[in-house]
KEKE-3310 file (N, C-alpha, C; in steps of 0.2 Angstrom, whole numbers, plus 5000, padded with zeros to 4 digits):
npx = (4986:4968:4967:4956:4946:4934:4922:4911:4895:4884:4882:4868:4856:4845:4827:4818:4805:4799:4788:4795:4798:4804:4815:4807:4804:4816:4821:4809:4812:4824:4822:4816:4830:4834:4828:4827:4817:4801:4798:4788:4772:4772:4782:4788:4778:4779:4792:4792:4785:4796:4805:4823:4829:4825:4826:4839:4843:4837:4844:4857:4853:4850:4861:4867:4857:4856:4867:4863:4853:4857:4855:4844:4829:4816:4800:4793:4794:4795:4798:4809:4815:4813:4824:4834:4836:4841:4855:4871:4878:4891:4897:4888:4893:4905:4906:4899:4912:4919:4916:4916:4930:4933:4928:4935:4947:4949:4945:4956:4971:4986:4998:4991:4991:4993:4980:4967:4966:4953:4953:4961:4954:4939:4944:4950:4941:4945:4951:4941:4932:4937:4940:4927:4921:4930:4928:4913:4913:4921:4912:4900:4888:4883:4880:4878:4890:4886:4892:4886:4878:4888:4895:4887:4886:4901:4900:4892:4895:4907:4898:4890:4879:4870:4869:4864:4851:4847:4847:4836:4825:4822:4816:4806:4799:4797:4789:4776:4771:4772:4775:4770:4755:4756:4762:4753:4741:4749:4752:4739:4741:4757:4756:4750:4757:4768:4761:4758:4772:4776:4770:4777:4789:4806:4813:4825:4831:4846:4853:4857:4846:4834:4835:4835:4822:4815:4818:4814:4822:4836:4849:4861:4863:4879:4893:4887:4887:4896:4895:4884:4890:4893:4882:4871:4857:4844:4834:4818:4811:4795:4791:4780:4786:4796:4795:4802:4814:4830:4834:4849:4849:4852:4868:4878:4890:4884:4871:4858:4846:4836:4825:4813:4801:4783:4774:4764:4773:4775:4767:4762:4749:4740:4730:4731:4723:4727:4739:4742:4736:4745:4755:4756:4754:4767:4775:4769:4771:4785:4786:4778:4785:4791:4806:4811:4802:4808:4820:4817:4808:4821:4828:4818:4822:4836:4847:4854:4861:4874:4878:4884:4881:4865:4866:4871:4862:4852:4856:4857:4864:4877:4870:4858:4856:4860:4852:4837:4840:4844:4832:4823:4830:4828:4815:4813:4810:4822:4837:4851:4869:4887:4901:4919:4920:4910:4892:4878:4863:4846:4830:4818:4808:4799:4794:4788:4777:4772:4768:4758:4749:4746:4738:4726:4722:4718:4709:4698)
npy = (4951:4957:4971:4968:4979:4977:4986:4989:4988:5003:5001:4999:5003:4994:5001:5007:5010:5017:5017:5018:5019:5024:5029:5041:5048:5051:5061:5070:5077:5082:5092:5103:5108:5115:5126:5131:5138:5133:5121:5111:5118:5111:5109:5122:5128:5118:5122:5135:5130:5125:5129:5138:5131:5120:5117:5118:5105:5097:5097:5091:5080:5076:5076:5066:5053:5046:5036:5026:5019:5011:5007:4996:4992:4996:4991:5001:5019:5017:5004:5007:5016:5007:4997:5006:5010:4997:4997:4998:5014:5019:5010:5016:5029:5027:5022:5035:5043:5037:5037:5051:5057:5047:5056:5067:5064:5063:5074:5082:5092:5088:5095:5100:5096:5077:5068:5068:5055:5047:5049:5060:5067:5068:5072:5087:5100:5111:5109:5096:5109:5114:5107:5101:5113:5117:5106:5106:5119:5116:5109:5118:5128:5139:5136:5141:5142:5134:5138:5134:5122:5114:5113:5107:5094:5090:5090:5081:5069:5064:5060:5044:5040:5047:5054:5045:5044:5057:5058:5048:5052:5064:5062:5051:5063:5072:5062:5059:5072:5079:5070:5058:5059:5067:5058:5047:5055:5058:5046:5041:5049:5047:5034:5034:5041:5034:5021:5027:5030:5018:5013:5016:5011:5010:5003:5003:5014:5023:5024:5038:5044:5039:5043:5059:5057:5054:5064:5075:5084:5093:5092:5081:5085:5092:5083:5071:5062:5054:5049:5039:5028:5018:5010:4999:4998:5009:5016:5024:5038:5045:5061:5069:5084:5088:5097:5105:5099:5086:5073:5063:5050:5040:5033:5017:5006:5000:5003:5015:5029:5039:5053:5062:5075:5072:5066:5064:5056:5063:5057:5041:5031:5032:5044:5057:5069:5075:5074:5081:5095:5096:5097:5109:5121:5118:5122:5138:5142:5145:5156:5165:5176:5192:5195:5185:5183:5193:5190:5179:5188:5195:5188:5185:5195:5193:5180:5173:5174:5177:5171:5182:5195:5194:5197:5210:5216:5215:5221:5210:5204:5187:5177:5178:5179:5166:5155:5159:5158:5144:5138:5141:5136:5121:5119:5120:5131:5139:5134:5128:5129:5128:5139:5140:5138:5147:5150:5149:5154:5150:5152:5140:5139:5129:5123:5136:5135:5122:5125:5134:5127:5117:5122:5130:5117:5111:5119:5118)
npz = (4933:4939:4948:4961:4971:4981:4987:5002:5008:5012:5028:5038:5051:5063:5064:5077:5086:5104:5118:5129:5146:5154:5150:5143:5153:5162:5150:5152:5162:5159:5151:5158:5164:5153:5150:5136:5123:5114:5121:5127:5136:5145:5150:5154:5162:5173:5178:5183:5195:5200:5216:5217:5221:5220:5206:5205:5210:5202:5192:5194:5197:5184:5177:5185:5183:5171:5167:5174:5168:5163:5147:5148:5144:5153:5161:5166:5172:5188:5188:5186:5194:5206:5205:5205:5216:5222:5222:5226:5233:5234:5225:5214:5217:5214:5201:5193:5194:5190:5177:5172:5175:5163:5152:5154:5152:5138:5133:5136:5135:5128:5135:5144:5163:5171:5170:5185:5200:5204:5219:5222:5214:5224:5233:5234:5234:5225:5215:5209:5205:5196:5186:5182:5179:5167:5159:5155:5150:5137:5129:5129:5120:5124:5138:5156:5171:5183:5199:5211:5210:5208:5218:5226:5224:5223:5237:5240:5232:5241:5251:5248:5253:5256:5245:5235:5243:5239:5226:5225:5232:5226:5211:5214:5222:5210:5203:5209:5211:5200:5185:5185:5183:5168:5162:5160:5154:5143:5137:5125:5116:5112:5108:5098:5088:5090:5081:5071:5065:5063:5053:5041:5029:5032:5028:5013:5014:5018:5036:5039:5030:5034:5049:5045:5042:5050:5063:5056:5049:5036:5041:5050:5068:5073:5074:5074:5064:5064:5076:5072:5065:5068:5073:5078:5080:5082:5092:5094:5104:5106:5112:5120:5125:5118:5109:5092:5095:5098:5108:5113:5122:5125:5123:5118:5110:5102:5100:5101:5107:5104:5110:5103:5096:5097:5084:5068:5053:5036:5025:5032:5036:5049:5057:5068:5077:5088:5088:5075:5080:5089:5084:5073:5081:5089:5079:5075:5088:5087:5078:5085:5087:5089:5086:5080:5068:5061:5057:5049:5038:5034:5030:5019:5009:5007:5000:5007:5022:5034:5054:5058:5051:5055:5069:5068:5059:5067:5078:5090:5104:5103:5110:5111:5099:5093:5101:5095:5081:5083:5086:5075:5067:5070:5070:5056:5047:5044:5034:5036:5034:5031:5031:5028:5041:5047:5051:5041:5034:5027:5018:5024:5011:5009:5020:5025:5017:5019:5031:5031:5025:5032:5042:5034:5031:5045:5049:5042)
capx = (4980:4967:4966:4950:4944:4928:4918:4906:4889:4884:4878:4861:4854:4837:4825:4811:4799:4794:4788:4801:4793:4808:4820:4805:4802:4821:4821:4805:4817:4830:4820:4817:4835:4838:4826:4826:4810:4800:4797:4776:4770:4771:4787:4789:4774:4782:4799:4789:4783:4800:4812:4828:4836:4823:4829:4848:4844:4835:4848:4864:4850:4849:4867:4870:4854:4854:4870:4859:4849:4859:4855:4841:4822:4814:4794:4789:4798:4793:4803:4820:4817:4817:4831:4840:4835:4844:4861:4876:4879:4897:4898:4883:4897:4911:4905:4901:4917:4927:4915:4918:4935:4936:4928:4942:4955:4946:4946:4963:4976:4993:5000:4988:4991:4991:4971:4969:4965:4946:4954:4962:4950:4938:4948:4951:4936:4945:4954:4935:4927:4940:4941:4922:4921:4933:4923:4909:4916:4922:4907:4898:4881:4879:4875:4881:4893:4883:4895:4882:4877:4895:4899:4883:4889:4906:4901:4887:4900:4909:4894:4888:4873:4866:4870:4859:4847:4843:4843:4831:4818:4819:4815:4799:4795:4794:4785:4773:4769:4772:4777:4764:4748:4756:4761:4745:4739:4750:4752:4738:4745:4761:4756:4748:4762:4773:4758:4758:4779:4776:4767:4781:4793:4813:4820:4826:4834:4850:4853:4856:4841:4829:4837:4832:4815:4810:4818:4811:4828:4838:4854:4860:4867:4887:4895:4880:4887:4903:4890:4879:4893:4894:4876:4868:4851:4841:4826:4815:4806:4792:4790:4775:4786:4804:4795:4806:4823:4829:4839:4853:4847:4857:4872:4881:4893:4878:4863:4856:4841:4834:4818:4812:4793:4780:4769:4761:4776:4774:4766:4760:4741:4737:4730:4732:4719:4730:4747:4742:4736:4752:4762:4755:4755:4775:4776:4765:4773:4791:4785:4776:4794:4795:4814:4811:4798:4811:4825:4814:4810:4829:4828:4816:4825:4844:4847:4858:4865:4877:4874:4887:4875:4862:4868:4875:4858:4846:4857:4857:4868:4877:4868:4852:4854:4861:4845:4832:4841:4843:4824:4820:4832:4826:4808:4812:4811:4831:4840:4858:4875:4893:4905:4925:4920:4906:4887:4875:4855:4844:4823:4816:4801:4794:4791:4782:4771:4769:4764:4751:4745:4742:4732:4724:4720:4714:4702:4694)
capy = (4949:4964:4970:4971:4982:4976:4989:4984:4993:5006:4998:5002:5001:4994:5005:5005:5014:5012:5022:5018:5026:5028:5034:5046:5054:5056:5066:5078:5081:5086:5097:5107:5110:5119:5133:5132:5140:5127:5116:5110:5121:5106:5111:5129:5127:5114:5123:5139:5132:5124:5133:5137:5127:5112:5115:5116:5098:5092:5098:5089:5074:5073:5074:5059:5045:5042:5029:5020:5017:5003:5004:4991:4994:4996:4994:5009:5025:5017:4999:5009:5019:5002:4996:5011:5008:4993:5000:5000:5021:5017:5009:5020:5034:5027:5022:5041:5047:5034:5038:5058:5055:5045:5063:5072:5061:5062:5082:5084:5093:5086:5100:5100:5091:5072:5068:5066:5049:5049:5049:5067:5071:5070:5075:5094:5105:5119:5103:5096:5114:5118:5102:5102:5119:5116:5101:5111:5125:5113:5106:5125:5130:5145:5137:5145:5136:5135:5135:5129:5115:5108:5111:5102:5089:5089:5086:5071:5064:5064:5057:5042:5037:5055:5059:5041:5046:5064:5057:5043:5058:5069:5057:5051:5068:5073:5057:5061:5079:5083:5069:5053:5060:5070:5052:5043:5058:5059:5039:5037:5053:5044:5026:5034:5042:5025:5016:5030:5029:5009:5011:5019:5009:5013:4998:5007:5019:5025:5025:5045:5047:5037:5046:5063:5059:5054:5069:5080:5089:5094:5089:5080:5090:5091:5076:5062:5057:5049:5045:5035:5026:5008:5010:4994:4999:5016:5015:5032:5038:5048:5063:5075:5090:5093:5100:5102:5096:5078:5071:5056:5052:5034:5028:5012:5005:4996:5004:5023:5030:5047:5057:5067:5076:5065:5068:5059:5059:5065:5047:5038:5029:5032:5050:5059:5075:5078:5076:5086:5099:5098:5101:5115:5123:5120:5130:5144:5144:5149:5163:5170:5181:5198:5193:5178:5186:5198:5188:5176:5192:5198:5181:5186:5199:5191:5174:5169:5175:5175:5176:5191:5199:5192:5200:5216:5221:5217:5222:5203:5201:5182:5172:5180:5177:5159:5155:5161:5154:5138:5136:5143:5130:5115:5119:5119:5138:5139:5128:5129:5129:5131:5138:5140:5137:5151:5146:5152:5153:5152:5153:5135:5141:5123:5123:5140:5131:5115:5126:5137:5121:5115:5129:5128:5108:5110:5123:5115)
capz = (4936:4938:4956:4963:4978:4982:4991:5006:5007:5018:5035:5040:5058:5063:5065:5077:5090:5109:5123:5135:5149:5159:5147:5140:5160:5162:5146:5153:5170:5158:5148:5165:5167:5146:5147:5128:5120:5110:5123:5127:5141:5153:5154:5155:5168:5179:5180:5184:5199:5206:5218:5214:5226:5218:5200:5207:5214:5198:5186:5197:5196:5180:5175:5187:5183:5165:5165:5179:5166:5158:5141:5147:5143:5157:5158:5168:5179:5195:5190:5185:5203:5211:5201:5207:5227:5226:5221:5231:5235:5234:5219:5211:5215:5210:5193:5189:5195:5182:5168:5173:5173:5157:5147:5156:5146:5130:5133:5141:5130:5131:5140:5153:5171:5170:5175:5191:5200:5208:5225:5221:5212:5227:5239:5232:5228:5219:5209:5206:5204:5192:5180:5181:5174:5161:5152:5152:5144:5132:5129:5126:5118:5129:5144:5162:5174:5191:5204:5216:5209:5209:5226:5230:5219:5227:5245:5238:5231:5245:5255:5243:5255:5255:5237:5234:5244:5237:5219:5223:5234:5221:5207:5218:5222:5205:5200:5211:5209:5189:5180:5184:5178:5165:5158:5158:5150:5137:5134:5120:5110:5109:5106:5089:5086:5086:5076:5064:5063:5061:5045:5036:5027:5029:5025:5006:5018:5023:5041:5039:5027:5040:5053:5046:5040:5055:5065:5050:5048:5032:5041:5057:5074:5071:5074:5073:5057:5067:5083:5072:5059:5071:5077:5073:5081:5085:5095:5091:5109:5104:5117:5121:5126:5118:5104:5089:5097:5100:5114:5111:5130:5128:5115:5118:5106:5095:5100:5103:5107:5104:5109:5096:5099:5094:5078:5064:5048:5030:5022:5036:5035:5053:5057:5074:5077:5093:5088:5070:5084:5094:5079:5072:5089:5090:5073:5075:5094:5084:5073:5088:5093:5084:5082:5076:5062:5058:5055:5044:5036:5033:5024:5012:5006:5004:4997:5011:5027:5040:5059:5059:5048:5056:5073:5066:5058:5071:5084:5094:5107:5101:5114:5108:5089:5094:5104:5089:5074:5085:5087:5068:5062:5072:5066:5050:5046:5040:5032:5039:5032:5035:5026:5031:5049:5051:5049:5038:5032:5021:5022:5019:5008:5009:5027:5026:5015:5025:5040:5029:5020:5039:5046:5030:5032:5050:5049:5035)
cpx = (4977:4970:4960:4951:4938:4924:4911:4900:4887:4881:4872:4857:4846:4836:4817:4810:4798:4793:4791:4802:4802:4814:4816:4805:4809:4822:4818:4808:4823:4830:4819:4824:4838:4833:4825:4817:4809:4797:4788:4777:4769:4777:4791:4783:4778:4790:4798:4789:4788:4804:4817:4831:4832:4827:4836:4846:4842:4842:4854:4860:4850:4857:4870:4867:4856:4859:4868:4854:4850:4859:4849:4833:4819:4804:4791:4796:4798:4798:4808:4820:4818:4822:4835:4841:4840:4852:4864:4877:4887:4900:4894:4890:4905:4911:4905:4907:4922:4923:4916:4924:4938:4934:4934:4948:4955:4947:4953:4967:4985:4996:5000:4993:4991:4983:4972:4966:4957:4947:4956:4957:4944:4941:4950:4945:4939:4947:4945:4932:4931:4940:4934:4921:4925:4929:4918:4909:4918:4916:4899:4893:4879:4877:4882:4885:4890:4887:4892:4879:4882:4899:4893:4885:4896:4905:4895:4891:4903:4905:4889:4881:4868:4867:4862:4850:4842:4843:4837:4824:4819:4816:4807:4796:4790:4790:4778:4770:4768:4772:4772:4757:4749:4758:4756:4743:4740:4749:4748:4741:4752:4761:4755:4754:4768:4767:4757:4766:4778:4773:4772:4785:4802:4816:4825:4830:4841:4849:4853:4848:4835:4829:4834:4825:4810:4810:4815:4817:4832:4845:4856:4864:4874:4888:4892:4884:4893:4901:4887:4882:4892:4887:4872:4859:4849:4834:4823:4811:4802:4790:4785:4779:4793:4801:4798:4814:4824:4836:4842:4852:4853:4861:4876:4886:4890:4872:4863:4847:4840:4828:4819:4802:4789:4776:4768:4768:4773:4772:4763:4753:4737:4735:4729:4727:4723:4736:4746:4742:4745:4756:4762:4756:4763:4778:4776:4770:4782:4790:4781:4779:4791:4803:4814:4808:4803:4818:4823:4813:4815:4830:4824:4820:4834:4843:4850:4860:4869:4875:4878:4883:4869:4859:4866:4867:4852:4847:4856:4863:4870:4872:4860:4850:4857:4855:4838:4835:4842:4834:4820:4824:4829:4818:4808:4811:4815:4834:4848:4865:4881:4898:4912:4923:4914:4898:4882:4867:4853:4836:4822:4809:4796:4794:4788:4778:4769:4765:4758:4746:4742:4737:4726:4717:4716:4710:4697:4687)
cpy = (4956:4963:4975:4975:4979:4981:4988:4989:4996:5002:5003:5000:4999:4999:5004:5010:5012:5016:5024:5023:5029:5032:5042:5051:5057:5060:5072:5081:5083:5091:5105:5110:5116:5125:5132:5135:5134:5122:5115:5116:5118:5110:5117:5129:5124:5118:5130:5136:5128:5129:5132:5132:5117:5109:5115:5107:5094:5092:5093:5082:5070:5073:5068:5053:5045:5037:5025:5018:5010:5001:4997:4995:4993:4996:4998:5013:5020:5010:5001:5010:5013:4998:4998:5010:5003:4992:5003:5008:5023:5017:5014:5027:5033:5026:5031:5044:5046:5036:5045:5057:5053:5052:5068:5070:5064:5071:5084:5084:5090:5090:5101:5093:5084:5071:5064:5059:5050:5051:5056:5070:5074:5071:5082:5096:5110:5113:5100:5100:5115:5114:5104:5108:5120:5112:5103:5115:5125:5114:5112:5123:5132:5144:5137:5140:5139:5132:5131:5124:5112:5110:5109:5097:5086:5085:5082:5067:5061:5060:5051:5041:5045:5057:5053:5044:5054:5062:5054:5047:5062:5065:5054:5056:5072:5068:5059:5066:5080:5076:5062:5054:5062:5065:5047:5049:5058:5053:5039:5043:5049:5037:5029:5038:5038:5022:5022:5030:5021:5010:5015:5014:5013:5009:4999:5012:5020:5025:5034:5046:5045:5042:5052:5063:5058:5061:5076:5087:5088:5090:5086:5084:5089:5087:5069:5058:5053:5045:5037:5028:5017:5007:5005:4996:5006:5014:5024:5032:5044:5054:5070:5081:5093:5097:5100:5100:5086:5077:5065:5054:5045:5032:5024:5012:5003:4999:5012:5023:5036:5048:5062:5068:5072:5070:5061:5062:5059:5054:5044:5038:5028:5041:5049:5066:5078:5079:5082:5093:5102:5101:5107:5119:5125:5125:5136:5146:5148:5154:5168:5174:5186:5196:5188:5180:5190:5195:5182:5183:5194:5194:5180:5192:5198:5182:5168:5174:5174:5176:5180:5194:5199:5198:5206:5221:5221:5217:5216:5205:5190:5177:5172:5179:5169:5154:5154:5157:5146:5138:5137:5136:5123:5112:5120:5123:5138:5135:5132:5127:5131:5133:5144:5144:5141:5147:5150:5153:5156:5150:5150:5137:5134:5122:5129:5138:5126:5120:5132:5131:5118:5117:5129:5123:5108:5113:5125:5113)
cpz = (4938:4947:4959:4969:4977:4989:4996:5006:5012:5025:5036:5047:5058:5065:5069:5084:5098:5114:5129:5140:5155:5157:5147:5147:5162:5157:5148:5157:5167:5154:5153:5166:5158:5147:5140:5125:5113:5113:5125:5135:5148:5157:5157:5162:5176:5182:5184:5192:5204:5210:5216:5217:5222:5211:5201:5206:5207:5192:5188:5196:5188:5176:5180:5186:5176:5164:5170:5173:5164:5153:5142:5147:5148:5156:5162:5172:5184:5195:5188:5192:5207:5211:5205:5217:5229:5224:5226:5231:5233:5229:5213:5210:5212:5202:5189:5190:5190:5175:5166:5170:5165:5152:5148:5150:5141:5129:5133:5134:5130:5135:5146:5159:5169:5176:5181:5193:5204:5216:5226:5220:5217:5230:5239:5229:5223:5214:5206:5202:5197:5186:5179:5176:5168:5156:5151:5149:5138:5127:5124:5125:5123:5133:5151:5165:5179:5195:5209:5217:5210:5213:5230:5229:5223:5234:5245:5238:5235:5252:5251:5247:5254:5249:5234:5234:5241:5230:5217:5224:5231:5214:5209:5220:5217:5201:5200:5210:5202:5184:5179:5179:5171:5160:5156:5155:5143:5133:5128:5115:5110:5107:5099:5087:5083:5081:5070:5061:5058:5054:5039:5034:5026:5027:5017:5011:5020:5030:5042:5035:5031:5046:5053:5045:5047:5061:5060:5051:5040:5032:5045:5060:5071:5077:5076:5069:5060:5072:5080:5066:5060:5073:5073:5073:5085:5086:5097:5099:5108:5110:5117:5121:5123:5112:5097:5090:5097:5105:5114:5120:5130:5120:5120:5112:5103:5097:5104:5104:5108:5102:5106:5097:5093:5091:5074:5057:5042:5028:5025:5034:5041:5053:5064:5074:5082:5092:5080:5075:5086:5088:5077:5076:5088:5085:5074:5084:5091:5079:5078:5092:5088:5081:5077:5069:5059:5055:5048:5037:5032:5028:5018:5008:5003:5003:5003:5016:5032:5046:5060:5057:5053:5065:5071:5064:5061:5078:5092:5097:5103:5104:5112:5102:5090:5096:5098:5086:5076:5083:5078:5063:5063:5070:5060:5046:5041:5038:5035:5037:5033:5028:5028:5039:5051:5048:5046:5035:5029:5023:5019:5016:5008:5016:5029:5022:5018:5032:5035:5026:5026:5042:5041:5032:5040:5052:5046:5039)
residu = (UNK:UNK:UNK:UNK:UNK:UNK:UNK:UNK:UNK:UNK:UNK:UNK:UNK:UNK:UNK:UNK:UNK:UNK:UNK:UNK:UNK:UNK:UNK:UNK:UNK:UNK:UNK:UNK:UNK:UNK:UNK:UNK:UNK:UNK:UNK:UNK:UNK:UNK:UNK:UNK:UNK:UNK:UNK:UNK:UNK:UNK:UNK:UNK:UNK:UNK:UNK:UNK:UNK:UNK:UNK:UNK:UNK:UNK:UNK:UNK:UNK:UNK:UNK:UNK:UNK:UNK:UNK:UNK:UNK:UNK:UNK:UNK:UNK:UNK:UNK:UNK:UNK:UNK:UNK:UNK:UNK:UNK:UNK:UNK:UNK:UNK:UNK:UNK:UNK:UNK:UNK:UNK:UNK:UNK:UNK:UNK:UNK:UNK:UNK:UNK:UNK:UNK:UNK:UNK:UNK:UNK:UNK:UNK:UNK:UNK:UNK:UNK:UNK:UNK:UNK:UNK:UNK:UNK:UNK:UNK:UNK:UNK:UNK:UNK:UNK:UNK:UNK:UNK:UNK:UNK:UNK:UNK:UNK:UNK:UNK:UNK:UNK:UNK:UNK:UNK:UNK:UNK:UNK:UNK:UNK:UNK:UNK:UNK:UNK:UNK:UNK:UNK:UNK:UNK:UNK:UNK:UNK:UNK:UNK:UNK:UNK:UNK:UNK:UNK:UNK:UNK:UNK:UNK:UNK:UNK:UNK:UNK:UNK:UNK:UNK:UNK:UNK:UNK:UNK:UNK:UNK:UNK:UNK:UNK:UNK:UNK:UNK:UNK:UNK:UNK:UNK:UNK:UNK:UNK:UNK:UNK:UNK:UNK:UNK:UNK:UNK:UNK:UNK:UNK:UNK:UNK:UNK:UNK:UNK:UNK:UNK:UNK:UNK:UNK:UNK:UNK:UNK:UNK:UNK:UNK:UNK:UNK:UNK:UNK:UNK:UNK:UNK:UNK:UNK:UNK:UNK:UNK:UNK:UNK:UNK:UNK:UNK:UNK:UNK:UNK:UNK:UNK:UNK:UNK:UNK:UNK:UNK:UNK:UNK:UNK:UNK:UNK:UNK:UNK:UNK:UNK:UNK:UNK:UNK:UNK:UNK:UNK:UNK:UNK:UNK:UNK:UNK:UNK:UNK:UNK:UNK:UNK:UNK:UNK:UNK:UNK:UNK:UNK:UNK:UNK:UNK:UNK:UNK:UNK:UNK:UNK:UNK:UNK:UNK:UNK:UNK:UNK:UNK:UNK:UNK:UNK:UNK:UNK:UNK:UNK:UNK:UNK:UNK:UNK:UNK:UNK:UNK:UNK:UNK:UNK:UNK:UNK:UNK:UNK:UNK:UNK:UNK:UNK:UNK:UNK:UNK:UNK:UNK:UNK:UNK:UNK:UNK:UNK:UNK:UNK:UNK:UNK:UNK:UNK:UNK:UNK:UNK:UNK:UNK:UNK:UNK:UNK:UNK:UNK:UNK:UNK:UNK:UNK:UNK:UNK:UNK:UNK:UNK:UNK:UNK:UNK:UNK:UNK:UNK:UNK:UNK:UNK:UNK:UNK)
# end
C-alpha cells in the first residue's frame, strides 16, 4: 500500500487596514522615546520641546500602557484613557509585573538564579535595577540603559496609585498639547492611505509576500517569519510619522498589528498628492547625510559589502554605521544580507530609480 503524506497549504492571514486611533497615538509617544532619524518632523519637533525629566516619564509611560490596550479596538485616544481610569492600580501593577517576569524566564539562562517571585522582585531595587538591565541588554539595538528611568519605575511600582496616576496625566497632557490636533490633522491623509491600500488585491498572496509589499521591504525584521507563522489576522495601522520603519505595537496568539508609514502602494487606483509628497520627502530626507551618500557611493563601486568594511573605510564608529545602514536599509537604498552570522549590502538600483522617476513624476 503506497504511503501518502499529504501536505497542508501555507496558512494565510486576513488582511486588512484601520486607523485605530489609539493604538496609532500610542505609537507617536513611542516614536519620541527612539531618536531614530527618518521619523516626520512632528516628531523630532515635539521631542525637542520636551524636558528631560518629561521624556524620562514618557518613555517609562510608554513601556507600561500598551498591554492596557487589550488587543481590543478602540474608537478614539480619549475612550482607551477612560478605559484606563477605571482600572484597579493594584491590579494594573501587578499584571505588568507577571508579564515582566514571564520575559525574564524566557531570557533566563539555566545557570542563572531561579527568577524571582514579584514580591522579591519588588522588594530589592539592586535585584529589580539589575534584572531589568539584563533583559535590555539582551534585547540590544544600541539602545542605552537609563538608570533613572528604572528607579522611577521601581518606586511607582511600588506605589500603584501614583504610578496610575502619572501614567494617566501624562497621556492627557500629551493629548492635549502635541498629539490632538496633530490627529485631526493627519486623519484625511491616512484614511486615503487605507482606501488606496483597499483597492489592492492580496488574497493570491502569501502571508509573507503581503506582508512585505505592504511594508515595501525585500525582507522581514529577524524573527517575524516565526512571529507571524500562527497569526491568523494582521491589521495594517497606517501612520503619519514613523516614516520608513514599522512597529509590531500588539501580537496576541491569532492576531497582530503593525504601524507602518502611511502612503499610496505601487498598483493602487486611488491617488494621494499629500501622501506622494510625504513619501518622496522621507527618501530625499535619507540621502540628505553626507555619510549616508558616501556609503551608498562605496556601493557603487563593489558589488557587495560588509559593515566591517563598511566601518573600516569610512572610519564609523559601530553605533554610527549601525544607525545609517539601518535607515538606508529600511528605505529601501540596501538590500540586506547575511552570511555566516555577519551582515551584508548591496545598492538597490531599483529604488534609486523609483526615487528619480518620482521627483521626475511630481514636478511634472
Amino acid at each position: 500500500m503506497a504511503d501518502l503524506e499529504f501536505i497542508a497549504p501555507p496558512k494565510v492571514a486576513t488582511i486588512s487596514f484601520s486607523l485605530e486611533p489609539a493604538y496609532n497615538t500610542v505609537a507617536s509617544l513611542h516614536l519620541i522615546c527612539e531618536g531614530l532619524s527618518g521619523f516626520s518632523e512632528w516628531v523630532q519637533q515635539t521631542t525637542s520641546e520636551l524636558s528631560p525629566e518629561k521624556r524620562l516619564v514618557n518613555s517609562l509611560v510608554c513601556g507600561s500602557v500598551p498591554i492596557f490596550l487589550e488587543g481590543k479596538q478602540w474608537p478614539s485616544f480619549e475612550a482607551w484613557m477612560d478605559h484606563l481610569d477605571t482600572l484597579d492600580p493594584t491590579a494594573m501593577r501587578d499584571r505588568e509585573v507577571a508579564l515582566f517576569l514571564e520575559k525574564v524566564e524566557m531570557h533566563w539562562s539555566d545557570e542563572q538564579d531561579p527568577v524571582p517571585s514579584a514580591e522579591e522582585f519588588l522588594a530589592d531595587r539592586e535585584l529589580f535595577i539589575s534584572i531589568v538591565e539584563s533583559i535590555m541588554t539582551h534585547k540590544g539595538k544600541g539602545k542605552v540603559f537609563n538608570q533613572e528611568e528604572y528607579e522611577l519605575d521601581f518606586q511607582l511600582l511600588n506605589d500603584p496609585p501614583a504610578r496610575k496616576d502619572a501614567l494617566l496625566s501624562h497621556l492627557r497632557e500629551m493629548w492635549d498639547l502635541y498629539l490632538e490636533q496633530d490627529w485631526k490633522r493627519n486623519l484625511p491623509m491616512l484614511q486615503e492611505s487605507i482606501a488606496a491600500f483597499e483597492t489592492i488585491d492580496f488574497s493570491e498572496k502569501s502571508t509573507t509576500e503581503a506582508v512585505l509589499q505592504i511594508i515595501d521591504r525585500d525582507r522581514l525584521p529577524d524573527g517575524w517569519d516565526q512571529k507571524l507563522e500562527e497569526i491568523e489576522r494582521i491589521i495594517f495601522i497606517p501612520s503619519a510619522h514613523i516614516g520608513p520603519y514599522i512597529l509590531m505595537i500588539d501580537l496576541s496568539q491569532k492576531t497582530a498589528r503593525m504601524v507602518f508609514g502611511a502612503r499610496v502602494p505601487k498598483g493602487a487606483t486611488v491617488a494621494s498628492p499629500a501622501l506622494q509628497r510625504t513619501e518622496l520627502l522621507m527618501r530625499l530626507n535619507t540621502l540628505a547625510d553626507e555619510t549616508r551618500l558616501h556609503i551608498l557611493e562605496l556601493l557603487t563601486q563593489e558589488d557587495e559589502l560588509g559593515a566591517k568594511d563598511i566601518m573600516s573605510r569610512l572610519d564609523l564608529s559601530q553605533s554610527a554605521a549601525s544607525r545609517h545602514l539601518r535607515q538606508l536599509s529600511v528605505t529601501g537604498y540596501l538590500i540586506e544580507g547575511r552570511r555566516d552570522g555577519a551582515k551584508y549590502y548591496r545598492l538597490n538600483q531599483d529604488r534609486v530609480k523609483a526615487t528619480t522617476d518620482a521627483i521626475e513624476a511630481f514636478l511634472k
